[in-house]
N, C-alpha and C positions, 0 to 999 in steps of 0.2 A: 342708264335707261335700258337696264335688259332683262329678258326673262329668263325664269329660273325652276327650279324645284324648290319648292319651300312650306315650311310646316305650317299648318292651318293657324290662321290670325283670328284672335278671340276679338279685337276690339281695335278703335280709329289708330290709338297709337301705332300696336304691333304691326298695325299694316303698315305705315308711313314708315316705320322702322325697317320693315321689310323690302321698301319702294326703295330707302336708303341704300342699304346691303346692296340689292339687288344691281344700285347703280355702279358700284368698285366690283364687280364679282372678273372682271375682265382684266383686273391686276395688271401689268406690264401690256402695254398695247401703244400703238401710236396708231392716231386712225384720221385721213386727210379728206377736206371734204369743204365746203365753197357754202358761203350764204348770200341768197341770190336773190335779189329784185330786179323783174324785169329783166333787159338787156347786162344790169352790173352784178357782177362776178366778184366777190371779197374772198381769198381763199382761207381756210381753215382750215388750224391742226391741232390736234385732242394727244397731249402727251399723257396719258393713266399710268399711273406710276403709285402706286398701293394707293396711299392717304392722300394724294397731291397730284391734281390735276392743274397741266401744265395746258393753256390755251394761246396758239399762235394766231395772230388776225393778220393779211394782208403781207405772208410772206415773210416774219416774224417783225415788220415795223413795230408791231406792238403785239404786249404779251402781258396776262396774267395768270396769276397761280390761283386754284380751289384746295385750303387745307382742311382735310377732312376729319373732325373729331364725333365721339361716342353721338354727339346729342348737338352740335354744333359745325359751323363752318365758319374759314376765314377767308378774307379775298385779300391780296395782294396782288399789284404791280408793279410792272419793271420799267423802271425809269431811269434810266441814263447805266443801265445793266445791273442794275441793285432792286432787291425787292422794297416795297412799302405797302403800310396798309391802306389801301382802298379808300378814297374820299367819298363818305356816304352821298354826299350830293353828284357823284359820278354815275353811283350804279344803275341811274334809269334813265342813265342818256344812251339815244341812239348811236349802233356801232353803222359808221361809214356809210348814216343816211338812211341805213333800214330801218324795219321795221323792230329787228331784234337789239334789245339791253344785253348791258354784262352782267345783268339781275337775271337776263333772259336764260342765258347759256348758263350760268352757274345753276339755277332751278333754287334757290335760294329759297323758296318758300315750305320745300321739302323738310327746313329743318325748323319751321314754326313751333310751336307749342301749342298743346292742345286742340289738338285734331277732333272731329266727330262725324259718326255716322250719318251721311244727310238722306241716306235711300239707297237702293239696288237700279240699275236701269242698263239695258241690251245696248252697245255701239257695233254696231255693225254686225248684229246676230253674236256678241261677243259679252258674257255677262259681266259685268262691272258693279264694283262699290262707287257712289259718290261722295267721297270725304270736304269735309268743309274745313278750312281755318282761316282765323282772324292773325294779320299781322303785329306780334308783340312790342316790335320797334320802333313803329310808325315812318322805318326808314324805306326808300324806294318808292314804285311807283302805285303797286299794289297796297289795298287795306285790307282785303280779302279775299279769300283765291278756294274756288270750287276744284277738286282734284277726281278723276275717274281712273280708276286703276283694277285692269283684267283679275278677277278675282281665281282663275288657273295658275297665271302664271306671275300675279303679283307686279304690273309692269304698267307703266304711264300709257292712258291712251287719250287722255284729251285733259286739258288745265283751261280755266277761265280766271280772270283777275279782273276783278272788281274794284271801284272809284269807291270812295266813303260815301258812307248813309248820312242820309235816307235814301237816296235813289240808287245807290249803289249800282253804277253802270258797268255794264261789261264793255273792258278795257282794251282787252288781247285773249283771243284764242288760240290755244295750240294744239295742234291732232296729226299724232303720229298719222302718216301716211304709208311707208315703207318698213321692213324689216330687212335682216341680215344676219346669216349666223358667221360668227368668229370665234373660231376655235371649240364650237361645238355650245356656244353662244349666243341666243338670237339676239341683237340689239338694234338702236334703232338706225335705218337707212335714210328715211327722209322725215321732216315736220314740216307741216304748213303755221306758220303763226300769222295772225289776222290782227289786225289792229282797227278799232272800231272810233270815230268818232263824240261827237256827244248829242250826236242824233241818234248812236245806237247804230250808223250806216257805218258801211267798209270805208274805212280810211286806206287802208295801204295789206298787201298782202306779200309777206318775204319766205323763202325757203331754206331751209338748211337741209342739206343735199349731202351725204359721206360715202366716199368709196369702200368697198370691201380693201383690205388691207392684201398688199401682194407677196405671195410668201417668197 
């Protein structure tokens, strides 16, 4: 989730291709940083390591891998110090009571299939595409996820995730809050994610919160 210099995107794909890239461009980094509801503190650690994002929760109790392919992604965890793959009926449980999945933190929708143009719209005096995609797997929690991604600098600024139609409810918001650069990198410093009811009211609000890394 960083910004970049990047060549003009003709259509929904290239951008979401570009949102991809955009996310490993920080290659080698370890970057530490807590997701917080209320008073509780979980701490987190982001091992980026080219293709294979390494995720510590709670001081490395628990830990999984993001493997990163052309046009896909894999999830793995460590269990009993050995990797395995990901039981789909895991990845839209809550991590340590918040608000946030390990659907949340891998962004796993980034790598849907067929993406499309759904409009242009201003967040925060900041131009944005709004891309739309339907999930092809049917796995998690999301069936469909609205993406707004800064059209400068090709980078996440807000994602909604949708409940199945017809009503198609919005599920969980997420909006960059903060930024940071690393290593001549801006990437992101904080997210608020909103978790919404099925009145459409605020259920629950968690943050994910990163330090600047210290040289």
């Amino acid at each position: 989730m960083a910004f970049s210099s990047l060549a003009p995107a003709q259509n929904a794909e290239q951008i979401m291709t570009s949102v991809r890239q955009v996310a490993v461009l920080q290659g080698e980094q370890t970057l530490q940083g807590v997701i917080r509801k209320g008073a509780k503190k979980i701490p987190l650690n982001l091992f980026l390591r080219g293709q294979d994002i390494q995720f510590g929760i709670n001081n490395g109790k628990e830990g999984f891998h993001l493997r990163l392919k052309e046009d896909s992604q894999e999830l793995w965890e460590i269990v009993d110090g050995k990797p395995r793959r990901f039981q789909s009926k895991k990845i839209a449980a809550p991590i340590a009571g918040t608000d946030v999945s390990y659907e949340d933190l891998a962004l796993k929708f980034l790598y849907w299939k067929k993406p499309w143009i759904a409009g242009s719209q201003k967040l925060n005096g900041i131009d944005c595409w709004r891309l739309h995609v339907v999930n092809p797997d049917k796995d998690g929690l999301y069936r469909e996820v609205s993406v707004w991604v800064t059209k400068k600098g090709r980078a996440l600024a807000r994602v909604i995730g949708y409940g199945p139609r017809p009503n198609a409810i919005p599920l969980k918001q997420f909006e960059i809050t903060g930024i940071m650069t690393v290593n001549g990198v801006q990437t992101v410093k904080d997210m608020k994610v909103t978790r919404f009811d099925k009145n459409r009211r605020v259920g629950g609000i968690t943050y994910l919160e990163f330090e600047r890394p210290r040289r």
